[in-house]
N, C-alpha and C positions, 0 to 999 in steps of 0.2 A: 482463838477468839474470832468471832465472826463480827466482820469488815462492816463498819457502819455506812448503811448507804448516804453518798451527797443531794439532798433533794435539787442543788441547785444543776448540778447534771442530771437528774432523773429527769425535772423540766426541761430538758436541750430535749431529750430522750423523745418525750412523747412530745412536744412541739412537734419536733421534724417529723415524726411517724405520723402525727395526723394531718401533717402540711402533705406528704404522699396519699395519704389516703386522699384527703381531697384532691389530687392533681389524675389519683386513677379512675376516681368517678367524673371527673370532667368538669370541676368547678373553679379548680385553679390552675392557671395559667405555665407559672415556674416550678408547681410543688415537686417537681423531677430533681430541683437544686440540692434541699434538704440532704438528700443520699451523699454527700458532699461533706455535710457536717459527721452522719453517719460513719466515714468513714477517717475522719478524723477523731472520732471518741475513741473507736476502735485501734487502732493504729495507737494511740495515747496509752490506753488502759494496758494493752498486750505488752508493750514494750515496757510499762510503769512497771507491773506484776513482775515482766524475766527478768529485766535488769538488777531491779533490788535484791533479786537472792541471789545469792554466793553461787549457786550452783539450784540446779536444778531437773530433774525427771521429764526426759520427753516423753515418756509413756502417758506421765500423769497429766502432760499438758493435752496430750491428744486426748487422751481419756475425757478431760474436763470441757474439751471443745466437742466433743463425740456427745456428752450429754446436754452441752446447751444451744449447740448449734446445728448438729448431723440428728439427730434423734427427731425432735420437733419436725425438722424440713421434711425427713422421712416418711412418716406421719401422714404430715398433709397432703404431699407428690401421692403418695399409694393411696388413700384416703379420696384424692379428688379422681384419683383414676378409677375405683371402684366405683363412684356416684357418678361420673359423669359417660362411662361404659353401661349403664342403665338406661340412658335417655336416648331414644330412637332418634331425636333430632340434633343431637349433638354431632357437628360434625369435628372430628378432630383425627387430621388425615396421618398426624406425625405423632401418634402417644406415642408410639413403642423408641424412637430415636428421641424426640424431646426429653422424655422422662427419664431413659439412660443418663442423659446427658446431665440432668436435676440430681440427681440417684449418684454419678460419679463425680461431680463437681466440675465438670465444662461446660455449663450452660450458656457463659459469655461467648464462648468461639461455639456452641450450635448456633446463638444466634446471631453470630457476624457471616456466618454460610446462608443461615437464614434471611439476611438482605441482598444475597444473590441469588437466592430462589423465589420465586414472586410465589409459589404454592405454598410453602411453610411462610414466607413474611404477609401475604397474605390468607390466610385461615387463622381465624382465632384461636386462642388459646389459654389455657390456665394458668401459663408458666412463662409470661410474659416477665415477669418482676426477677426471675429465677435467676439470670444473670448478677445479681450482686451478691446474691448467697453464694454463688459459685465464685465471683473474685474474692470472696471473705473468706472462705474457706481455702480457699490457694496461698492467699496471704500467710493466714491462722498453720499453714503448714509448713514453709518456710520461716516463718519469724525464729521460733527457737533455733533452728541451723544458725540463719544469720547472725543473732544474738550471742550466742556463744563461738562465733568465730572474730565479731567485732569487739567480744571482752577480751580473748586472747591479744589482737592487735592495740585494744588501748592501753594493757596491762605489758605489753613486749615493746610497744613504740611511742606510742602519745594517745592519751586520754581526749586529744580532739580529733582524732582518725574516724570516731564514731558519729562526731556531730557532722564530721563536711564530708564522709559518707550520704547520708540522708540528706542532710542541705542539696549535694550536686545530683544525687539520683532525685529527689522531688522536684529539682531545678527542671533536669535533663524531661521527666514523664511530664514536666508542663508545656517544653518547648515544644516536644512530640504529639502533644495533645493538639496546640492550637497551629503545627503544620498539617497535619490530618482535617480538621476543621477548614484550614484554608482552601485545602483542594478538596471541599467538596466530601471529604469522607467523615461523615456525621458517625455514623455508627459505629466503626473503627475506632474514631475518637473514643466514644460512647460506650463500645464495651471489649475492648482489650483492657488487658489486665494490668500494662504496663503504662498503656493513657489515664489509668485513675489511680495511677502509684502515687503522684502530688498530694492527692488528699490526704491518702494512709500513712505519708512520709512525715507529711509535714505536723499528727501528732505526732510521732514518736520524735522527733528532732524536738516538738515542745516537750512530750514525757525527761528526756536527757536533759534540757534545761530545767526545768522544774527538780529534779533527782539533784542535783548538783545547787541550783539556787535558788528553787522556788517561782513561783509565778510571776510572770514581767509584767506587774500592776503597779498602777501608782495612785496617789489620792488617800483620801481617808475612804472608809468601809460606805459612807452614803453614798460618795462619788462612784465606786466599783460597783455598786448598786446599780445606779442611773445606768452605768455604761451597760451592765449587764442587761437588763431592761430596752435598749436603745439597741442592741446588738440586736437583740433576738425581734424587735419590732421590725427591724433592719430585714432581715432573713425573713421573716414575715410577708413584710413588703415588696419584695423581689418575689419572691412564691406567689403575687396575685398577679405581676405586672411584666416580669421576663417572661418571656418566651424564648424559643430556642435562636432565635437570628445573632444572638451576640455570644454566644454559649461559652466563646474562651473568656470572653473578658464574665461573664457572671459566675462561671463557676470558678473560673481563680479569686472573684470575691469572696462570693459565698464560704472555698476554704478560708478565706483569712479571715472571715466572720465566727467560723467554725473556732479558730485557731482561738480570736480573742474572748469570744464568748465563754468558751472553754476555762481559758484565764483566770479569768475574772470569777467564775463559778466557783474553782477551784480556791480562791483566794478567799472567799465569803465564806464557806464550810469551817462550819462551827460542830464538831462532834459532840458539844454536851448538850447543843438544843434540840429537843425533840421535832423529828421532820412531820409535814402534816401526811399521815396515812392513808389517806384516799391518793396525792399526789402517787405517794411510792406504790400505791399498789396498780393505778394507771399504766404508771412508765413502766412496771417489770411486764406490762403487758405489748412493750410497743415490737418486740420480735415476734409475738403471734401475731399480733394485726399487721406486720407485714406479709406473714408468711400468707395469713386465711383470704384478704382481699381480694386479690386476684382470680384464683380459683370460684368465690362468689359473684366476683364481675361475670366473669363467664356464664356459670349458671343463668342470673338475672338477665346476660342478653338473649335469651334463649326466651325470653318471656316478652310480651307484646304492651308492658307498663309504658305510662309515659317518662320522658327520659328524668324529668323533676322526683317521680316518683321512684323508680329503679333506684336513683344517688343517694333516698333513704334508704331504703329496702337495705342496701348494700353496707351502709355505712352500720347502721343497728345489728343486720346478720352478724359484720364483721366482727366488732365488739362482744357478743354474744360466744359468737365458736371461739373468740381468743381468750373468753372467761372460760369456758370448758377444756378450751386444748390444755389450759395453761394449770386448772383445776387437774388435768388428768396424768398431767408429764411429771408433778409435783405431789401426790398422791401420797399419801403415808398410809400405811394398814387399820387405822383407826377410822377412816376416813372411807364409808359406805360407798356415798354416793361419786366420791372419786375413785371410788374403784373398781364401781360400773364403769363409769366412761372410760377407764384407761381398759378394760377389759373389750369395751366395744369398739375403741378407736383400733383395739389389737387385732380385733377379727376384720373389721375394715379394711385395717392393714393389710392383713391376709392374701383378701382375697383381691385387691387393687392391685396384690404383685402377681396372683394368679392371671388377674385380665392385663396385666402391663407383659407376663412372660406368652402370654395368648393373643396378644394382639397382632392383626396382621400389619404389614408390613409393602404398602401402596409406594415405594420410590421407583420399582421399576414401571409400572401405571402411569406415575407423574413424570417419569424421566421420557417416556415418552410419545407424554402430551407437550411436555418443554418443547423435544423437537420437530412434533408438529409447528407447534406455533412459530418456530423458530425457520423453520423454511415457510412457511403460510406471509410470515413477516416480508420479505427477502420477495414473493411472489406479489405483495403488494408495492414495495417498491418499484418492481418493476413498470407492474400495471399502468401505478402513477405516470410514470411521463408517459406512457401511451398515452395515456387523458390528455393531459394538457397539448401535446400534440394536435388530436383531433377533434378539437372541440368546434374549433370553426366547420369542419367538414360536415360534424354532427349536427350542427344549427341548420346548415341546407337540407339535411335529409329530413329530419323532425318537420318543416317548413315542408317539404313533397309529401310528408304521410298525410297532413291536413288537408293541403289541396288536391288528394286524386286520391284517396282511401274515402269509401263511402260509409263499408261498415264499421260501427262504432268498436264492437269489441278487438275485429280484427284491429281497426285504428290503435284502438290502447295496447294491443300486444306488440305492431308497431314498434309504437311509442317510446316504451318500456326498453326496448331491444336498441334503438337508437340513443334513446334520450341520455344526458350527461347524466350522473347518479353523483351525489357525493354522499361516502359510508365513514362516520368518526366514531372511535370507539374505545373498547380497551382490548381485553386477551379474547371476549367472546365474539365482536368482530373478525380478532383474527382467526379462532377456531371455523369460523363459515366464510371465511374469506374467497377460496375457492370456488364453493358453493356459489357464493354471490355475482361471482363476475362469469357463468353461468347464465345466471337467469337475466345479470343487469350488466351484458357486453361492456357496454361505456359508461361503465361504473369506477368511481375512484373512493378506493375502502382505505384506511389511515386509523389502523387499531397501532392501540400498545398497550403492553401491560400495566395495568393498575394505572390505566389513565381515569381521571373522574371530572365529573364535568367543567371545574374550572378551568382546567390545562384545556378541554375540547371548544370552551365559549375563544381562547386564544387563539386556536388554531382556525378556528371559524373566522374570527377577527380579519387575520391573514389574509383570506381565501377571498373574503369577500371584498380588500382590500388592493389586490391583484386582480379581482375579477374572474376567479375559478371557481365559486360556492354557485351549484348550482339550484335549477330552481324546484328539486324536488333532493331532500336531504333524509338520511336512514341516521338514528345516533344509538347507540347501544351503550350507554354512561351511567348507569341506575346503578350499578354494583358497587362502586366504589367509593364511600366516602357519606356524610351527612346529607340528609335535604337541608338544602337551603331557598325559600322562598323566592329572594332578593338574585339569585344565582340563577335560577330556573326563569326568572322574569327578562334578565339579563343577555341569556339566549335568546329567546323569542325577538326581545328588539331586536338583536343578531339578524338573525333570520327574516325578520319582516312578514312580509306576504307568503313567502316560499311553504311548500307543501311539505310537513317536517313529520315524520313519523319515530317514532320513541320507542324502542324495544324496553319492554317491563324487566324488571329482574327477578330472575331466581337466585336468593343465596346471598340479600343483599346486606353490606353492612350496617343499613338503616333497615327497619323490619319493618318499617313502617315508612317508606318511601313509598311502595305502589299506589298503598290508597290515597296521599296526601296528593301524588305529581296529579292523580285519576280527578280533584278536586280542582288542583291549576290548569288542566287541559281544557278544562272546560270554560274557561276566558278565551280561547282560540281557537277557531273553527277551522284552522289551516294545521291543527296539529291533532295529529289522530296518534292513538296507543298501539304496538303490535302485541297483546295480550300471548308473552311466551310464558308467563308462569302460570296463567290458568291453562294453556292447550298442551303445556308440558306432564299435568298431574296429571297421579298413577302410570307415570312412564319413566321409569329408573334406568329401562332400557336408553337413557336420552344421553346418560351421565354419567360423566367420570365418579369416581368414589366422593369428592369434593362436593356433589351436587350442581356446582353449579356450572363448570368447563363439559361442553359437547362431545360424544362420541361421533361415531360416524352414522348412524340411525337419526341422533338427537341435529346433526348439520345438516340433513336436507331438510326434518322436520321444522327445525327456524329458518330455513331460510325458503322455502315453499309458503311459511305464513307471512312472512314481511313479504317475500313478494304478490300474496295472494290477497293483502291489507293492502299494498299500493296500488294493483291493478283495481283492487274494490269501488277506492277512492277514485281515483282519475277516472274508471267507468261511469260514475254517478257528476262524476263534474265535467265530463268528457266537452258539452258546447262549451262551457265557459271559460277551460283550459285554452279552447282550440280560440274560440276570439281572441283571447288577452294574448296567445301565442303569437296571432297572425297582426295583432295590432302594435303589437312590440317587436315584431318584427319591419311593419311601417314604421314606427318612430326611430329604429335604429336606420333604416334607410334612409328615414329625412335627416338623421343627424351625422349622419354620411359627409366628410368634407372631403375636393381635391387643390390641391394648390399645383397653380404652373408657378415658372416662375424663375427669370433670372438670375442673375449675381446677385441681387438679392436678397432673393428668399434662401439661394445656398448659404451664403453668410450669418445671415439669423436662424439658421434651420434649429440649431442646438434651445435654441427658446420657443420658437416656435411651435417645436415637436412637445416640448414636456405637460404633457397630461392628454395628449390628443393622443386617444387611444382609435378614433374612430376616422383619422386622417390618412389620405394616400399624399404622395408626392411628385410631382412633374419638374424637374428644372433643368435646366440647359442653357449655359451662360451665353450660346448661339440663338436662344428664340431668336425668329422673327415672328410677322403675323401671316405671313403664312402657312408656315411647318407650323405653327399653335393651332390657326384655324383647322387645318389636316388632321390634328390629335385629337384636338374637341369631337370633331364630326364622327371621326372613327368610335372613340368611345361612344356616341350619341345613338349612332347605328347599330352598336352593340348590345344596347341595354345596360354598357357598365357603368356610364356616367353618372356623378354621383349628384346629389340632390341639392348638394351647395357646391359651388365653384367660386376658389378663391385667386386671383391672380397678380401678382406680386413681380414688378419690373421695375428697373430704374433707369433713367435717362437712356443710357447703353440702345434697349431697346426700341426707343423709337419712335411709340406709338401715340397714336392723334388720339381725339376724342372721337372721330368720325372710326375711328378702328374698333374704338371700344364698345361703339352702339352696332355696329357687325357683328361682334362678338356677343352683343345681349341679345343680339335677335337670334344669332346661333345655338345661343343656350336658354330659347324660351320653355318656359315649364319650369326654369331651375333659379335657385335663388344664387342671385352672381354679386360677387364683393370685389372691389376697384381698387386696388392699393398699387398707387402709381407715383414716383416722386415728380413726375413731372405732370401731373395732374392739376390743373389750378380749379375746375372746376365740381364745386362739392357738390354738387345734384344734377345727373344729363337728365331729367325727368321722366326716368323707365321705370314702371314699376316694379323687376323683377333685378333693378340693378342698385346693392348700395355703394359709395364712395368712403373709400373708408381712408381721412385725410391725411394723408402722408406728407403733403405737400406744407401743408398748415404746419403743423409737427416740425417740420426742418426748418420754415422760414422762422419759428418762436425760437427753436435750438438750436441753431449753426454748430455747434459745438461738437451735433452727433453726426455731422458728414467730417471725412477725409478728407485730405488735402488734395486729392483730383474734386473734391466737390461733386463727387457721386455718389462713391462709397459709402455703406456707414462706419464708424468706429463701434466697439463693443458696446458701448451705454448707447448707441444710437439703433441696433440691432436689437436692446432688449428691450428699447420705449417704444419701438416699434411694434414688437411681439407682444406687447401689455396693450397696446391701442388694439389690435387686430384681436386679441381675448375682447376687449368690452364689445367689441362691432358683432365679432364673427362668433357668438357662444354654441 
C-alpha cells in the first residue's frame, strides 16, 4: 500500500526549498540556513524507513535512491552541460573536473580545493549548489551499513548503543563545525561532510525516538499547531536577517528548529484527512527546483537584465523546468507529452556527456598562470619597501624635473619615471605587475587575488594614513564583486584631489559595472577610465582561457595603455600639475620645523615628536649660546635651515633676553618660537619672534617642575608639549 504523504512535512519541504531559491537569487540574506532543516528530514525519513523493517535489501535501497536522487541530478549536470557548451560566451573553465565531481558524488571536496584555487572559486558556475547532493548521497550510501551494524549492537548489547551513537557523533560534527568556523575556515565548516553530520544525525536520533515513543510534543493539537506555525515563521525569519557572521550559533538553531518543527508536524498528521493537492504537488517538486536553480542562475548572468528583473526570469524558469523535469522522470506510457520530454531530456542527456567526455581540460593553463601570479606577488612585495624607502629621494628629483626640464613631454616622461605610483588591485594587477614597474620605476603595485574594491578603499585608508598614497593612484578593482554607488563615492573621498585612473574590467562579475562606474566618473574630473575592455576586443590573443587573466601579448598591451592614459593626462594638465607641485612643495618647506634644545626638549622629546612628521631635532644638554649660535649659522649658510625654529632651554642654559634677540636677528626671514622657563618676558617686540610661555605655565603649576626646580616631571613635560601644539601648529 502506498505511504500517504504528511502535508505537514511536505510544507517544511517547499518552505525551505523556496527560502534557498530566494537566498540564490539574492533576495535573502540567511536562505543558505534552510539546507539545515533539509538535512534533518532526510536523515529522519532514511533512518525511520531502515530501522522499521526487520531486515532489509541494499540493492533495493540503492536502487530506490538511484531513481530519486542519482537519476534527476544526472539529468540536469549533462542537460546543463549540453546548453551551456552552445553559448560562445559561457565561460566555464572547470566543466570537465566540476561535473566529474557532480557525476561521481565529491562535489563537496571539489569544492573545498575550489577555495584554494582563486580560478575555479572564482569563475562561475552551474554547479555551485552541487555540494549538498554530493553530502546526501554519501550519506544515502552509508546509512544502510551503519543501520544494520548498529541493529546488530542493540540487539547483542543495549538498545541505547544506537541512540548515544548519533547523540555523541552529531554532538562531536557540531564541536568540529564551530572550531573550523573559529579559525577562520568557513567553507571547511560549510562543506565537509563530517561538519554537516549535526544536522543529518540529529534527525535520525529524532527518527529512534519517535520509533520507540513517538514525538516529544506536549499540549493539545491547537497548541502543537501554534508551535508548528511559530517554528517555521521562526526559520523564516532567520532566512531574511542572518547572515553568515554567526553561522555556528544560527545553524545549530536552525537544526533544532528543524528538529522541533519536524515534531510537531509529525504529531498533527492525521491520515484520514485529505491533504490539500496543490500543497503536495508543490513540495514533491522541491528536489527539482533545487536541482534546476542554479544552472538557470547561470544562464540568466550571462544576460545584461536588470538584477530585479534576472531574480524573476529565474525564479518563474525555475518552477517551469521543475514541472517538466518532474513531468518527465515520472512519465508513464500513457502519457504523450511526458514522453517527449523524457525522450528529449534523453538525447540532451546524450549529448552533454558527449561535450562533458570532449571537454578540454585548462588546469595545466591555469596551474601556470597560478605561478605567475604567485612569484609576480613576492616581486611586488619586494618592490614595496624599495618605495617607501625612496620616497623622500623621489620628491627632490620630481621638484628638479620642474625646475630645469623645459620641454613639456620630455618633462612628463620625466615625470612618470620618477614620480611615486601607487598600483591596488587584485590577480590583474598582479598579472602586469612586472610590466608596471617598467614603465612606473617608483611605482608601488599591491595586487591580490580576488581583492574588490572594499578591501582596496581599506588599504587606501592605511596609506594615506601613514602618508604613502601617493598623488597619482592606478586601481584595477572592477572584477570583483557588485557596484555599489555609496562604495565608489567612498574612494574618491579616499583619494581627494589625487589623479586616480580606474582600469575597466573584462570579465566582470557585475556585467554591468563598466557603464554605471563610466556614469560616476563623470562627477570627478581627477579620475579618468583606462578603457581595457574596449582596446582589448577582438584580441583573444590577450587572454587566458578564463578571458579575463592576461597572457604575455595582453601584459604589455594593458599596461602601455594605463601608461599611455596617464602620460595623456599629466601632458594636458602638465602647468597645473607643475604649480600645485612646486607650491606644495613651498608649503611643505614652510611647515618645516627645527627645535634646538636642552634637557629639556630631551625630556619631553617623546610628546613633543608625536605627530610631527615634518620636524628635525637639535639637543644637547651642554648648549651654550655660542655653539647654538654656530649651528644656526651653519645651517643658515647652507640653505638647510628650516622655516620655523623652535628653541626649547631651561634654566641650566642660561640665556638672557639680550641672547635671544641675537638669535632673532640671526634667524631673520624665519619664523622663531621662545620656549624658555626662565623667560618672564611674553613679547621682546620682534616681529619674527613668538614667546611661547613656559614661564607662566610653571609659576600657575608648580607641581610640573622637579625637586631641583628645573626639571620637569612627566605631567609637566606633556603640558608643555600641548602648549608648544597650540603656539607652534
Amino acid at each position: 500500500m502506498k505511504r500517504k504523504r504528511d502535508p505537514y512535512i511536505e510544507l517544511i519541504r517547499l518552505v525551505c526549498c523556496l527560502l534557498v531559491l530566494l537566498y540564490h537569487v539574492g533576495i535573502l540574506k540567511g536562505g543558505y540556513l534552510p539546507v539545515a532543516v533539509f538535512f534533518v528530514l532526510s536523515g529522519y525519513f532514511t533512518l525511520f524507513s531502515l530501522w522499521r523493517k526487520k531486515d532489509f535489501s541494499l540493492k533495493d535501497h540503492y536502487l530506490k535512491r538511484l531513481r530519486s536522487i542519482y537519476l534527476p541530478l544526472a539529468a540536469v549536470s549533462l542537460c546543463s552541460v549540453a546548453l551551456i557548451s552552445l553559448i560562445p560566451s559561457a565561460s566555464w573553465i572547470n566543466l570537465k573536473k566540476e561535473t566529474l565531481s557532480v557525476l561521481l558524488g565529491y562535489n563537496n571536496f571539489w569544492q573545498l580545493s575550489a577555495d584554494q584555487d582563486y580560478f575555479v572559486r572564482h569563475n562561475s558556475s552551474p554547479f555551485m549548489h552541487m555540494w549538498y547532493i554530493a553530502i546526501l548521497l554519501q550519506y544515502e550510501l552509508l546509512m544502510p551499513l551503519l543501520v544494520k551494524g548498529l541493529k546488530k549492537l542493540a540487539k547483542n548489547y543495549s538498545r541505547l548503543i544506537p541512540l548515544g551513537f548519533f547523540f555523541v557523533m552529531a554532538l562531536l560534527s557540531y564541536i568540529v563545525f564551530v572550531i573550523h568556523l573559529s579559525k577562520g575556515q568557513t567553507m571547511l565548516a560549510y562543506y565537509s561532510s563530517f561538519d554537516r553530520l549535526f544536522s543529518y544525525f540529529a534527525g535520525c536520533l529524532v527518527a529512534l525516538i519517535h520509533i520507540k515513543a513517538g514525538p516529544l510534543v506536549f499540549g493539545k493539537r491547537s497548541v502543537r499547531e501554534i508551535l508548528y506555525s511559530v517554528y517555521l515563521l521562526l526559520l523564516f525569519v532567520l532566512s531574511i536577517f542572518a547572515g553568515n557572521e554567526k553561522m555556528a550559533l544560527t545553524m545549530g538553531l536552525v537544526t533544532l528548529l528543524g528538529v522541533r518543527v519536524l515534531e510537531n508536524g509529525r504529531s498533527l498528521f492525521d491520515p484520514k484527512k485529505k491533504a490539500d493537492p496543490i500543497l503536495l504537488y508543490l513540495a514533491s517538486l522541491s528536489y527539482e527546483i533545487y536541482l534546476v536553480q542554479y544552472p538557470l542562475i547561470f544562464l540568466f548572468d550571462l544576460t545584461r537584465l536588470p538584477v530585479w528583473l534576472k531574480a524573476i526570469f529565474v525564479i518563474v524558469t525555475t518552477l517551469i523546468a521543475a514541472v517538466l523535469l518532474k513531468r518527465a522522470l515520472m512519465v508513464k506510457r500513457k502519457d504523450v507529452f511526458g514522453m517527449i520530454l523524457a525522450s528529449l531530456i534523453a538525447l540532451c542527456s546524450v549529448f552533454g556527456f558527449y561535450r562533458f567526455l570532449a571537454a578540454k581540460d585548462y588546469s595545466k593553463e591555469m596551474k601556470e598562470l597560478e605561478d605567475k601570479l604567485s612569484e609576480n606577488a613576492k616581486l611586488i612585495e619586494e618592490k614595496n619597501k624599495e618605495y617607501e624607502q625612496s620616497l623622500k629621494q623621489k620628491e627632490a628629483e620630481i621638484d628638479a624635473i620642474f625646475e630645469s626640464v623645459g620641454d613639456e613631454k620630455e618633462a612628463v616622461k620625466q615625470l612618470l619615471e620618477k614620480m611615486p605610483v601607487v598600483g591596488i588591485g587584485d590577480s590583474i594587477l598582479i598579472d602586469v605587475a612586472d610590466a608596471m614597474y617598467e614603465r612606473f620605476p617608483s611605482g608601488y603595485f599591491d595586487g591580490k587575488i580576488s581583492r574588490d574594491l572594499y578591501a582596496g578603499n581599506e588599504i587606501m585608508e592605511n596609506m594615506k594614513a601613514e602618508g604613502t598614497l601617493s598623488d597619482l593612484v592606478i586601481l584595477s578593482l572592477s572584477v570583483n564583486g557588485d557596484y555599489v554607488e555609496k562604495r565608489n563615492a567612498y574612494m574618491m573621498e579616499i583619494l581627494e584631489d589625487r589623479e586616480v585612473f580606474w582600469i575597466d574590467a573584462v570579465g566582470a562579475d557585475d556585467p554591468e559595472f563598466n557603464e554605471r562606474f563610466e556614469v560616476f566618473a563623470q562627477n570627478y574630473p581627477n579620475l579618468h577610465i583606462v578603457r581595457w575592455n574596449e582596446y582589448s576586443q577582438g584580441h583573444p590573443e590577450y587572454f587566458y582561457y578564463d578571458g579575463i587573466h592576461v597572457m604575455e601579448d595582453g601584459v604589455d598591451a594593458l599596461a602601455d595603455l594605463i601608461y599611455d592614459t596617464v602620460y595623456n593626462v599629466y601632458l594636458d594638465k602638465y602647468e597645473q600639475i607643475k604649480a600645485d607641485a612646486l607650491n606644495r612643495k613651498k608649503e611643505l618647506e614652510d611647515s618645516k620645523i627645527v627645535f634646538y634644545g636642552n634637557d629639556l626638549l630631551i625630556n619631553a622629546y617623546s610628546y613633543i615628536a608625536q605627530g610631527r612628521d615634518n620636524a628635525v631635532y637639535h639637543n644637547d644638554e651642554n648648549f651654550d649660546f655660542d655653539s647654538l649660535c654656530a649651528m644656526i649659522n651653519e645651517s643658515k649658510e647652507n640653505g638647510t635651515l628650516e622655516k620655523r625654529v623652535v628653541l626649547v632651554f631651561d634654566r641650566n642654559a642660561g640665556f638672557k633676553e639680550s641672547d635671544y634677540r641675537k638669535l632673532a636677528k640671526l634667524c631673520e626671514g624665519h619664523e622663531v618660537y621662545i620656549c624658555d622657563a626662565g623667560l618672564t618676558n611674553k613679547d621682546l617686540g620682534i616681529d619674527n619672534v613668538t614667546v611661547v610661555d613656559l614661564y607662566g605655565l610653571l609659576k600657575e603649576h608648580e607641581e610640573y617642575l622637579m625637586a631641583d626646580k628645573i626639571h620637569l616631571s612627566p605631567d609637566g613635560s606633556k603640558a608643555m608639549a600641548d602648549l608648544l601644539f597650540k603656539v607652534v601648529k
